[in-house]
N, C-alpha and C positions, 0 to 999 in steps of 0.2 A: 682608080683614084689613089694617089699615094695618101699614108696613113700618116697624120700631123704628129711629132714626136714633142716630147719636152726638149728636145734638141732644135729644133724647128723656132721654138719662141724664141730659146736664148740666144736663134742667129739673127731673128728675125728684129730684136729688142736690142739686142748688141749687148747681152750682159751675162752671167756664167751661169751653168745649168742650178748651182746653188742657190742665186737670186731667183729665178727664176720658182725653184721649189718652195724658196720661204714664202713668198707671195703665195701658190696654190695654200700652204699652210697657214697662211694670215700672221706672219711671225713681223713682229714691231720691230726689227731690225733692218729693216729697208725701207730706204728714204722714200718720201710720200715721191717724190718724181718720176722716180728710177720705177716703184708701183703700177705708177700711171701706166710708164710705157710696157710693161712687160702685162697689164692687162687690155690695154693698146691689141697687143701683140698676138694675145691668146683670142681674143674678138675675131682681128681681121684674120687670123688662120684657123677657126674653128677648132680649136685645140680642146677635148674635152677632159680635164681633168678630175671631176665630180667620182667617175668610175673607182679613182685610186682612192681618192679620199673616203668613199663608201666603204672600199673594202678594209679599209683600216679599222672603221669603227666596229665591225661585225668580232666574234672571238677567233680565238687562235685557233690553229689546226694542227696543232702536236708536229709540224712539220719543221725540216730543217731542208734549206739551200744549201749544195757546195759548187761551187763555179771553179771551173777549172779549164783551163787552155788542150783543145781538143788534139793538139800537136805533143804534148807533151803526156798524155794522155797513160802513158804505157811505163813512163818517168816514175809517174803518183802515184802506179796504181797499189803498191805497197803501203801508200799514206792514206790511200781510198779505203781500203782492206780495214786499215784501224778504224777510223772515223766510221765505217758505218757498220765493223762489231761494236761498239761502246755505243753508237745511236738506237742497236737492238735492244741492249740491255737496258736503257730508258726509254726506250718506246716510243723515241723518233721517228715517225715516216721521212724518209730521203728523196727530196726532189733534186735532179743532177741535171745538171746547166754544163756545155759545153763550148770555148767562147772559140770564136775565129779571127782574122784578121779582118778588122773595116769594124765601122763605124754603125752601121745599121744593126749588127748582131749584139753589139753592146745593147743599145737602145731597146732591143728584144731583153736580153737579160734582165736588165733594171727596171722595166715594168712587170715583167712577169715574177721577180720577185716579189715587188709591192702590194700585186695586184692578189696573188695566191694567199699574203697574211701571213707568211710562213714566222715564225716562230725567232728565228735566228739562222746567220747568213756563216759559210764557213768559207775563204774563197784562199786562191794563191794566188800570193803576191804577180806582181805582171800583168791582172787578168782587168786592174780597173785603172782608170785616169786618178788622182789624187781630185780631183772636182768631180770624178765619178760615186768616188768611196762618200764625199760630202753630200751627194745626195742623198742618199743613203741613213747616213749620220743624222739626218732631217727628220727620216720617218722614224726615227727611234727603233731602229733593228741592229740587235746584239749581235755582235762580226767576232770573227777568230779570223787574224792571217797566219796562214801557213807558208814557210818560207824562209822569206831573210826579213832580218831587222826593219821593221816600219820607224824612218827616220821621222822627225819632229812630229810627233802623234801629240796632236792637240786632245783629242776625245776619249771620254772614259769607257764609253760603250766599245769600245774596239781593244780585243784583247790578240795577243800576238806570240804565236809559239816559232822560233826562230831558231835556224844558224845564223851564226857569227862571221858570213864572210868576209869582212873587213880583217876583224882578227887572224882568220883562218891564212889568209894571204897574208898578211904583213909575217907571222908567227914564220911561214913555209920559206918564205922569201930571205927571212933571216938567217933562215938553219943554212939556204945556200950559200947565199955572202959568210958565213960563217967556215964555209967549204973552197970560199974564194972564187966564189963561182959570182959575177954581177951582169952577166951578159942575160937576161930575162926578157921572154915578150909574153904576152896574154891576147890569146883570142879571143874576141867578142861571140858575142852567142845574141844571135839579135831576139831569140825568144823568152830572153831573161836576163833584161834587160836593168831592171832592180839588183838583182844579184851581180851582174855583169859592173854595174857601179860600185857595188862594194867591195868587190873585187879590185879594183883599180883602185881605190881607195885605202885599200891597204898595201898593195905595190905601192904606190908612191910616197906611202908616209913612211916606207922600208926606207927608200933611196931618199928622200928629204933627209933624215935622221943621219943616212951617211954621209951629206952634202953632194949626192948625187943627181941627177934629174930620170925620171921614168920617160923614154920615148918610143917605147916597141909594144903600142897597142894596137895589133895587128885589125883590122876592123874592112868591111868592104860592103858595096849597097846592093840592091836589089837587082842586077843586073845578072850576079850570079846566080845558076839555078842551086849549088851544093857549096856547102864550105869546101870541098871535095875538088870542087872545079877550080873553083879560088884559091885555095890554097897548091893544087898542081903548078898552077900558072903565078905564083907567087914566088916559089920556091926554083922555077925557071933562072930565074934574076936576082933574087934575094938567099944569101944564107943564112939558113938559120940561125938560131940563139945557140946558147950552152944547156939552157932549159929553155922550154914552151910549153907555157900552160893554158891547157883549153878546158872549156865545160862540160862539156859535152864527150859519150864515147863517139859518136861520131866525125866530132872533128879531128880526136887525138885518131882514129884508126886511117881520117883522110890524111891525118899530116905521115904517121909511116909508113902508106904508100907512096906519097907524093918525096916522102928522102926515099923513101926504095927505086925508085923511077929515075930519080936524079944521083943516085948511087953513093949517099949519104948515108953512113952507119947510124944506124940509133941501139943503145946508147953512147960507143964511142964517141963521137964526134956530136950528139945532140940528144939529150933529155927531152923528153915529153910526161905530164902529168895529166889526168882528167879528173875535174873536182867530182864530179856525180861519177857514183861506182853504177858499174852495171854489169851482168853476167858476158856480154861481148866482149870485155875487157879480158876477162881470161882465159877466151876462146882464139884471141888470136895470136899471131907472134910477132914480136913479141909479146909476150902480156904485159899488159899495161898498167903503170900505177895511178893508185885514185883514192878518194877519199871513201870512207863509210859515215854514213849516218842513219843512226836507228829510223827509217822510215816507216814501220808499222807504228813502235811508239809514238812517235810526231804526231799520224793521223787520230791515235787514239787519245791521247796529253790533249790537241786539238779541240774533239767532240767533248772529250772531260769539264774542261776551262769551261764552253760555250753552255754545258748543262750549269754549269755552277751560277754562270754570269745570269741565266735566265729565271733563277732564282735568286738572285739576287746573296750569293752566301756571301758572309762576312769573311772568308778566306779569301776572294777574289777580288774584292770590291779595293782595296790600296793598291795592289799590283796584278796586273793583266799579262803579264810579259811574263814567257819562259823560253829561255837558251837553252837549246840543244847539243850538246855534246857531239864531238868528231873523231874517229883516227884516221891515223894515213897508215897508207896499204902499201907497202913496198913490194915492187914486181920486177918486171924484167927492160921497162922504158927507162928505167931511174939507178942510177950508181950509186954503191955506199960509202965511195969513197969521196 
């Protein structure tokens, strides 16, 4: 027999998993109608939510959540490293959630948080819906995102240790138009996807500024199995930019095979960057330039923040946000001139 979700009502009632939770919490900000139907809802599908709301009441359990995307896994693990030395040193127990693609594994996730009582939630950016995080926001569990900027953050409970890649891209983008170089495209990274938009976000507000328009957002769907494949077969028909910046090491090492193939010089004839450094980067040839970001500190700044916020210290309680610092790494994908 499939197991009834909070997912499950708010398709069933036709209103968002956040209506749906203030209701299970008795909160007077939903309308007595919209009420009706969403306990309508939880009746005719046997939805039992009593379970969560018990375990809320019971105490803490010195425990902390970090959910983190099981793909990227090998990305973090430097930011994993931090967060749960500085969880030792407070005497955090570590519960690790690992999220996949679809819709049921979320669903896992956000009860098995609720349901454990843990303490505070530490998650990267990507890994929830913006209606998922508001669940969440509901049961009053202290959050740290890791990652990039959490844009229009209404909630004081969610505190947020960041790169800047808005900044980071328009800053990069400038140094090149500054080298006369305006021919740029950016590849999408469909696993980081938050990021992936601030990124464009600062490419475009480069070329807005120059009375330019940004149109080389390289981007492709589920069809292909690798950016590897997609970009071979892209690069067929299309020539590249003057620069190409991708996320990921794996797509900047698919794109200098894919000019190696089609017998396009890099970096004579085309630049490549990769925002996330990674040790593959200067394993192959050429080596490739990319950013650095302290990912140990990040993880550890992270767990820091969320012990603070869980005690409520007067240092944290006005401002939850801390930017993370970057350099760029000049290699052998990228000219100095």
């Amino acid at each position: 027999m499939k197991r009834i979700t909070i997912y499950d009502v708010a398709k069933e009632a036709d209103v968002s998993l956040a209506t749906v939770s203030r209701v299970i919490n008795d909160s007077n900000v939903v309308r007595e109608d919209t009420r009706i139907r969403v306990q309508e809802a939880i009746e005719k599908l046997g939805y039992k939510p009593n379970a969560i709301a018990q375990g809320l009441a019971l105490s803490k359990t010195t425990t902390i959540s970090i959910v983190m995307s099981e793909k990227l896994f090998s990305y973090n693990s430097k930011i994993l490293n931090g967060l749960m030395d500085v969880a030792k040193i407070y005497n955090y127990n570590i519960m690790l959630h690992t999220t996949s693609k679809g819709i049921s594994k979320m669903q896992d996730v956000i009860e098995s948080i609720v349901k454990s009582r843990v303490d505070g939630v530490i998650l990267f950016n990507d890994n929830f819906s913006e209606e998922e995080l508001e669940v969440l926001h509901l049961y009053q569990i202290p959050m740290v995102v890791v990652g990039s900027k959490i844009e229009d953050k209404k909630d004081g409970n969610v505190g947020n240790v960041y790169i800047d890649f808005e900044k980071l891209a328009y800053e990069f983008v400038n140094s090149y138009f500054e080298k006369g170089i305006t021919d740029i495209s950016l590849v999408e990274d469909k696993l980081n996807l938050s990021m992936m938009h601030q990124l464009r976000q600062g490419v475009e507000k480069a070329y807005q500024e120059k009375g330019m328009k940004f149109e080389k957002y390289i981007t492709y769907d589920d069809t292909y199995r690798s950016s590897y494949d997609f970009l071979t077969e892209y690069f067929e028909t299309t020539k590249p930019s003057e620069l190409v910046i991708t996320f990921r090491d794996s797509q900047a090492i698919a794109f200098i095979n894919a000019c190696h193939e089609a017998g396009i010089k890099v970096p004579e004839e085309t630049q490549v960057v990769a925002i996330l450094d990674d040790k593959y980067l200067r394993m192959v040839r050429p080596t490739i330039s990319s950013f650095n970001f302290p990912d140990y500190d990040m993880g550890a700044i992270a767990m820091r923040l969320l012990t603070k916020m869980l005690v409520n210290d007067e240092a944290v309680k006005e401002n939850k946000d801390i930017e993370i610092g970057y350099t760029y790494i000049q290699r052998q994908t990228t000219r100095l001139d």
